[in-house]
Every structure is written in structure tokens, then in C-alpha cells.
C-alpha positions as CSV (number, residue, x, y, z in Angstrom):
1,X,62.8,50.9,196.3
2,X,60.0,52.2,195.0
3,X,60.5,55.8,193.3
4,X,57.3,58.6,192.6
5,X,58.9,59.3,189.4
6,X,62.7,58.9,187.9
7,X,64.2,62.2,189.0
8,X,62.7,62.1,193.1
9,X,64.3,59.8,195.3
10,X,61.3,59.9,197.6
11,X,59.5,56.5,198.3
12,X,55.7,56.0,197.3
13,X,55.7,53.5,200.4
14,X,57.8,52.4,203.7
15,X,57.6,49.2,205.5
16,X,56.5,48.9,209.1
17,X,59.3,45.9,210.1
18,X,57.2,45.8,213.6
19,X,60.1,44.4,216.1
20,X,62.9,42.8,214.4
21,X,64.1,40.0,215.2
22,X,60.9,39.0,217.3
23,X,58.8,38.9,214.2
24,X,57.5,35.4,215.6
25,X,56.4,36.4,218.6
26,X,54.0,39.3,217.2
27,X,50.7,37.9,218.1
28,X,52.1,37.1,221.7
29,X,53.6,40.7,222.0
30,X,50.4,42.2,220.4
31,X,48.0,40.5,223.3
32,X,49.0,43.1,226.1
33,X,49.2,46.0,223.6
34,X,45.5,45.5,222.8
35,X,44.1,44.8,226.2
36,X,45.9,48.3,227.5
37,X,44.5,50.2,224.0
38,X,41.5,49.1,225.3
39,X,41.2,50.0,228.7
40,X,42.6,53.9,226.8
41,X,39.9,53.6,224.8
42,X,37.2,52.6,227.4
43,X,38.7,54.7,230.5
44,X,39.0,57.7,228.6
45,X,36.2,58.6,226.6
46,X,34.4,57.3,230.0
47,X,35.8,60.0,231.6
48,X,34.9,62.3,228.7
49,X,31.0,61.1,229.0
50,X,31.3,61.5,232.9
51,X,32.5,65.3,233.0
52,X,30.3,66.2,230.3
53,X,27.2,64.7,232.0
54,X,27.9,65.5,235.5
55,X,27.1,69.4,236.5
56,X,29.2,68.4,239.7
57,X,32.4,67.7,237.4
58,X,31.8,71.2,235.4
59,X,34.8,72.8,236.8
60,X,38.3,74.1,235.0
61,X,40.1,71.0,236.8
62,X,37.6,68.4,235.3
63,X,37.7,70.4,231.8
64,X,41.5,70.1,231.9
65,X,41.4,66.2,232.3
66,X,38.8,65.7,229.8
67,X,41.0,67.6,227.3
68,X,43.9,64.8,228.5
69,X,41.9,62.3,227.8
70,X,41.0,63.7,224.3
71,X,44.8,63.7,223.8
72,X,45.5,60.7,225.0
73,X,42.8,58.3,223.5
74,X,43.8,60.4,220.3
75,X,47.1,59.8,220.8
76,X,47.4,56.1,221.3
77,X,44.3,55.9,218.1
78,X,46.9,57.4,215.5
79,X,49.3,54.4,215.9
80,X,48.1,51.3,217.9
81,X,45.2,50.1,215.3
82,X,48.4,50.0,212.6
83,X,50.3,48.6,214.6
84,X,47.7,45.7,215.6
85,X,47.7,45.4,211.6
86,X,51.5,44.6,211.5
87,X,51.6,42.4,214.3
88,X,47.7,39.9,213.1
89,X,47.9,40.8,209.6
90,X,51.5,41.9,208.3
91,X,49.8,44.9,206.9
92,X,53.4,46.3,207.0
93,X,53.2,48.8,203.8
94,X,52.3,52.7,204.7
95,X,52.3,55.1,202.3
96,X,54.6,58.1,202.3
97,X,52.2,60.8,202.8
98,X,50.7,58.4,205.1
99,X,53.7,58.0,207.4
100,X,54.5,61.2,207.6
101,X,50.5,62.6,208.8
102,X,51.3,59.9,211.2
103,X,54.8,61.2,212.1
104,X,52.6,64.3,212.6
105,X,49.6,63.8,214.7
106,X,52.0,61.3,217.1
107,X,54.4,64.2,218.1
108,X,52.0,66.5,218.3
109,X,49.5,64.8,220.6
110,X,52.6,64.1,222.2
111,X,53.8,67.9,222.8
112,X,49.9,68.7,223.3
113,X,49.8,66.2,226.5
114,X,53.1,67.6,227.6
115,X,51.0,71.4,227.5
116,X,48.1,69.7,229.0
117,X,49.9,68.5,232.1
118,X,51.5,71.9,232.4
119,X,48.1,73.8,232.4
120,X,46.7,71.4,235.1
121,X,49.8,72.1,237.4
122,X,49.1,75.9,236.8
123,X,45.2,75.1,237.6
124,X,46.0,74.0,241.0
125,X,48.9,76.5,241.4
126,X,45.5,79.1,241.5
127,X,43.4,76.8,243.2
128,X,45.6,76.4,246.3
129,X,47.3,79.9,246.4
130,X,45.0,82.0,244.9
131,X,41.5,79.8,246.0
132,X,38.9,82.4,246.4
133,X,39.9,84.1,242.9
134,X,39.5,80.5,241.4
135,X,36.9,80.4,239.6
136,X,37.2,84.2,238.1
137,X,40.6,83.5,237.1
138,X,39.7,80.3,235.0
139,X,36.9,81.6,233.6
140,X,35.6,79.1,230.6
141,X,37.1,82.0,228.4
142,X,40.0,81.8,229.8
143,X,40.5,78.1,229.7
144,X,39.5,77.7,225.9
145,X,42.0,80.3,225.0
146,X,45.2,78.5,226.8
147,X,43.6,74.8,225.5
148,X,44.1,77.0,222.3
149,X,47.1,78.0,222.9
150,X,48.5,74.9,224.0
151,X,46.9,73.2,220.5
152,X,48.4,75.8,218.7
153,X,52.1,76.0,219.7
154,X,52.3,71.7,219.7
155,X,50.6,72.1,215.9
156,X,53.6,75.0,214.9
157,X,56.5,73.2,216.6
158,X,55.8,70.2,214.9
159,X,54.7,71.1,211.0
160,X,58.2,71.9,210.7
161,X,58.9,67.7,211.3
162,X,57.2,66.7,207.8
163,X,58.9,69.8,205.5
164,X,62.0,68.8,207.0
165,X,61.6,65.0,206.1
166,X,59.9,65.6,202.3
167,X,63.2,67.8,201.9
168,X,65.4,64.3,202.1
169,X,66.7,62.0,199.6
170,X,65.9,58.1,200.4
171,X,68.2,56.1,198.9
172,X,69.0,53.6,202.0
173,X,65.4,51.6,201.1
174,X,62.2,52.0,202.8
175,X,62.4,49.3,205.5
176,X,61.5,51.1,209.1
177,X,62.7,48.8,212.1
178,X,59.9,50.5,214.3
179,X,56.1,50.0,214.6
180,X,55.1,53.5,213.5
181,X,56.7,56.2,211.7
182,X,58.9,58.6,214.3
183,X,60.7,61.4,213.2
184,X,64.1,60.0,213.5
185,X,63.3,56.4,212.2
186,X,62.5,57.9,208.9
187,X,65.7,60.3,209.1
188,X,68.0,58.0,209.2
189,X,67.0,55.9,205.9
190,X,68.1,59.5,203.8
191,X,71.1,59.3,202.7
192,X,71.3,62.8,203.0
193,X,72.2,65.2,205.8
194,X,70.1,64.8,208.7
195,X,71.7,66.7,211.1
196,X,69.4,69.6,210.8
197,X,66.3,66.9,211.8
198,X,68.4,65.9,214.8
199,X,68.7,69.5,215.9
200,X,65.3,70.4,215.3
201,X,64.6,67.1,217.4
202,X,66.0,68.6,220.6
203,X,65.0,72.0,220.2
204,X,61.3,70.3,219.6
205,X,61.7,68.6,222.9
206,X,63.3,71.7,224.6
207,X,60.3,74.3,223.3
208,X,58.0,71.7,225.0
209,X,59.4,69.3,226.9
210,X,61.3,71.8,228.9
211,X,58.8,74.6,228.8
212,X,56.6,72.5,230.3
213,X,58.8,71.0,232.5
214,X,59.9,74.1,233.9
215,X,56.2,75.7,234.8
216,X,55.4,72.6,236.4
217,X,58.2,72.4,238.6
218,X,57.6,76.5,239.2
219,X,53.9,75.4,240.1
220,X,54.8,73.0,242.9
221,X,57.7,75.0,244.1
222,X,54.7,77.7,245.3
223,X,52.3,75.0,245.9
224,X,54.8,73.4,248.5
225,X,55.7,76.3,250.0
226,X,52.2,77.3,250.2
227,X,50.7,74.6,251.8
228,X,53.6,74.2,254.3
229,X,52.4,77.7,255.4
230,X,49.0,76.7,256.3
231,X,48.6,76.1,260.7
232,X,46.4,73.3,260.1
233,X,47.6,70.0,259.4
234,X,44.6,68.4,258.3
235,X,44.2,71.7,255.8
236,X,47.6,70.9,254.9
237,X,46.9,67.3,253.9
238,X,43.4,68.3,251.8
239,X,45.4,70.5,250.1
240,X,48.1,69.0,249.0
241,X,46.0,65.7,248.1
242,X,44.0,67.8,245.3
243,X,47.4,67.3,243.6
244,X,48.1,63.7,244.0
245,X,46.4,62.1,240.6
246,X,48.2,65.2,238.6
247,X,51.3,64.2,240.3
248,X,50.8,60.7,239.4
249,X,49.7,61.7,235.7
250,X,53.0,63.8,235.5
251,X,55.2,60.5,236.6
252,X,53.5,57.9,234.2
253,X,54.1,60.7,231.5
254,X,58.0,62.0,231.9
255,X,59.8,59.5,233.1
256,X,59.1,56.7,229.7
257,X,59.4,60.1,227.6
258,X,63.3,60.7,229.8
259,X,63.7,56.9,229.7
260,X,63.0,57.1,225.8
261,X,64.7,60.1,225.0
262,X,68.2,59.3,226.9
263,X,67.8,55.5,225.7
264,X,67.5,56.2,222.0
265,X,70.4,58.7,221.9
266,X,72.3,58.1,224.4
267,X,72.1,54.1,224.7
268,X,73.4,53.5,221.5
269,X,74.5,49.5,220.7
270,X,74.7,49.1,224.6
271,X,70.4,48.4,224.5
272,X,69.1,46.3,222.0
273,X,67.2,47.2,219.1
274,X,63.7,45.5,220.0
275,X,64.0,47.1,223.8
276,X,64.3,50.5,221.8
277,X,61.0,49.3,219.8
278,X,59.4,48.3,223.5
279,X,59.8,51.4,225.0
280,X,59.1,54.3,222.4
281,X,55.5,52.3,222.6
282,X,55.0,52.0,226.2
283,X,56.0,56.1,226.0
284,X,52.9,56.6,223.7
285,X,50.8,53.9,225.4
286,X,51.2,54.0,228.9
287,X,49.8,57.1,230.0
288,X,46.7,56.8,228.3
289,X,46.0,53.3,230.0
290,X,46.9,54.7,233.8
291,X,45.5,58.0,233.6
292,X,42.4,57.0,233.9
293,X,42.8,54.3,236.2
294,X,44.7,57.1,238.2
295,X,41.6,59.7,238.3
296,X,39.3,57.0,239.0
297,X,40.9,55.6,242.1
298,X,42.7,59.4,243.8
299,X,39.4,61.4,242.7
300,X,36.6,61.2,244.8
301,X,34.3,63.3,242.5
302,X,34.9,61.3,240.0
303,X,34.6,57.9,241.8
304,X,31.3,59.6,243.4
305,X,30.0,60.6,239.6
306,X,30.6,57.1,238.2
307,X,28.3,55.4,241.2
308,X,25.6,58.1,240.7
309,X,25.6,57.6,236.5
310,X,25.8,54.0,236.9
311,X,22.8,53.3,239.3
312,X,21.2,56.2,237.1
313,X,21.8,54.4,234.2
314,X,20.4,51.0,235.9
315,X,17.1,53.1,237.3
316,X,16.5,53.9,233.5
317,X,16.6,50.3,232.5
318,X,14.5,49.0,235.3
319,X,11.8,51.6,234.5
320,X,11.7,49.9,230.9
């Protein structure tokens, strides 16, 4: 191991491993990973272009999606292109400081779609029950601050991740079995006493993860009971459709994080190593590809915006 000077035991670099133990099948395994980065890339900052461009899509509902997709396509940025270089090029070396601004922006993206989802569950919440006081309730004040907010508490739950990792001794080498630098992956090469991370870890997931949670399921609780209420059934079904692509966002969201979160503590020798390595990147991956996809097929605005810009668009060229 490499050492910053003789009295630290902190590495100047770690090694990205990728998969183990399907190192030659990289280039195969890499082919679907790039094809769904880039339909993230491509779907979302579309659907950043679209709501910015169309006055139609200039609503709090719309500005909460193109803050998702801000997350997301941020999100899957700060790890796929490195780990595209492990898998072509066997650019496996990251620098400390490197891996741990990694470490960072990955979990907090992460907690900051978790907060996203949440404030789009409360945005219909006011839009069904409260649907005449909409648009003086989410006031573009009002939805700055709580995107604030949300950026904010994701940015201070997280710092603590990096103190708590410089604070280690690594004295177990500086070979990470993953394809990007996660919190626990670099724990566990310390020979010191990680417990604190590991408690931290949960407490991180419960300040977010169950915050979260636990407005969103508070949201559809009076949303449900709401729209049952209503006499008409066709009033009942427009309603209650509004919510369909968040519903479908929140699924392609929690469940890999659940699947992740119970596999990689709770699975322990009974799942493979490389089905670990699978899943952790589908959980950071996934949502940014289908989101999108989602919106684009359950929302008719947007479906109705993309025809409009692209025959726009192709008016623009003809007049060339």
C-alpha cells in the first residue's frame, strides 16, 4: 500500500476491482450499462430543455420533475463514466480525495432524489385536496425554498460520511471489490473501528430514507381518501391518474434502494459477491433511465410538448 507519508496510514490511491470474479466479461457487462446511461443522459436533460421551453409545462409539478432529472442525470454522471473506464480501459486507480468526493456527491444525489420524490407526493397532496389554493400555495418562492431545503439537509447528512472515513486507519490494502467508492466499501478496508460508520449508515438512511418515506405514504393516505370522496367516478379516475408517473417514479426508486439495503446487510455469504456489485448499480442507475421513459409515456403534457417542439423544431429547419 501506498502511504501519504510514514506516520498516516491513509492511502494516496484505491483500486476500482470493477466485478470480481467476472473481470472477463467487463466489456460484455459494460454494453447494457452504457446504452441505459445514455438514454439518462438523453431522456433527462430532454425533459429539462422541454419544461424550460414550454410556457405550458411552467407549473410547480413540471419544476419538481425537472429538479429529478437534474438529480438523476447528476447522479448516474458522478459514477458511470468511471466506471466505463474500469470496465474498456482498466482505469482502475482513484485517488483518495477522489473516492471520497465521489463517496459524496453519490449519497447525496441519492438522499436529494429521495427528498425530491417526497416534495412531488406533497405537490399533489395540495393539488388534489387543496386544488383551488394550488397555485398560491406553491408559489415559485415557495418551491425554491423546499428544493433548498431538500439540497440542504441531503448536503449536511452526508458531509459527516467523508470526516468519518479520513478519521480511519487503512491497513487492509486499497483494493475495493465495487465499481465506485460507497461508504461501506471503503469502511471495511480500515482496520480500525467502523462501527460508528455503520451506525451513521442507518441513521443516514433513517433521516432520509424514512423521512421521506413516511410523508409520502402520509400524502397518499389523504390523497386516497380524498379522491374516494369525490361522487363522480370519472372525476375520481382524472384525479387519481395525475399521480400515476409519481407512483411509478417512487417504485423504480425504493424498491432497488430496499432490495440493496436488506441484500448488502442482511444477505451476507447467502448472495454472491458480483450480484451485490449488480445491484448497488442498477439502484443508482435505474431510475434515471425509466423516469423519463415514465413521464414521457403517463404524461400527456409532456407527450403533447415534445410533438409541438419537435415539428417546431422541423418548421425552423424547413424555413432554412
Amino acid at each position: 500500500m501506498h502511504r501519504a507519508n510514514s506516520t498516516s496510514l491513509t492511502p494516496r490511491y484505491f483500486i476500482l476491482n470493477g466485478i470480481p470474479g467476472l473481470e472477463a466479461s467487463h466489456i460484455w457487462i459494460s454494453l447494457p450499462f452504457c446504452f441505459m446511461y445514455i438514454i439518462a443522459l438523453v431522456g433527462n436533460c430532454g425533459l429539462i430543455y422541454l419544461i424550460i421551453h414550454e410556457e405550458a409545462l411552467h407549473r410547480p409539478m413540471y419544476y419538481f420533475l425537472a429538479l429529478l432529472s437534474l438529480t438523476d442525470v447528476s447522479g448516474c454522471t458522478s459514477f458511470v463514466p468511471n466506471m466505463l473506464g474500469i470496465f474498456w480501459f482498466s482505469l482502475k486507480e482513484i485517488d483518495f480525495d477522489a473516492c471520497l468526493v465521489q463517496m459524496f456527491f453519490i449519497h447525496m444525489l441519492t438522499g436529494m432524489e429521495s427528498g425530491v420524490l417526497m416534495l412531488m407526493a406533497l405537490d399533489r397532496y395540495v393539488a388534489i385536496c387543496y386544488p383551488l389554493r394550488y397555485s398560491t400555495i406553491l408559489t415559485n418562492t415557495t418551491i425554491s425554498k423546499v428544493g433548498l431545503a431538500t439540497f440542504s439537509r441531503s448536503v449536511l447528512v452526508m458531509i459527516p460520511f467523508t470526516f468519518l472515513i479520513k478519521r480511519l486507519p487503512f491497513c487492509r490494502g486499497n483494493l475495493i471489490h465495487h465499481t465506485y467508492c460507497d461508504h461501506m466499501s471503503v469502511a471495511k478496508l480500515s482496520c480500525g473501528n467502523i462501527k460508528i460508520n455503520a451506525i451513521y449508515g442507518l441513521i443516514a438512511a433513517i433521516l432520509i430514507g424514512g423521512f421521506d418515506m413516511f410523508w409520502i405514504s402520509m400524502s397518499y393516505t389523504m390523497i386516497i381518501r380524498a379522491v374516494v370522496s369525490l361522487s363522480s367516478a370519472d372525476a375520481r379516475h382524472k384525479a387519481f391518474s395525475t399521480c400515476t408517473s409519481h407512483i411509478c417514479a417512487i417504485v423504480i426508486t425504493y424498491v432497488p434502494a430496499f432490495f440493496n439495503f436488506f441484500t448488502h446487510r442482511f444477505g451476507g455469504r447467502t448472495i454472491p459477491h458480483h450480484v451485490h456489485i449488480f445491484i448497488a448499480n442498477l439502484y443508482l442507475l435505474l431510475p434515471p433511465t425509466l423516469n423519463p421513459i415514465v413521464y414521457g409515456v403517463k404524461t400527456k403534457q409532456i407527450r403533447e410538448g415534445v410533438i409541438k417542439l419537435f415539428f417546431r423544431e422541423k418548421d425552423i429547419l424547413s424555413m432554412r
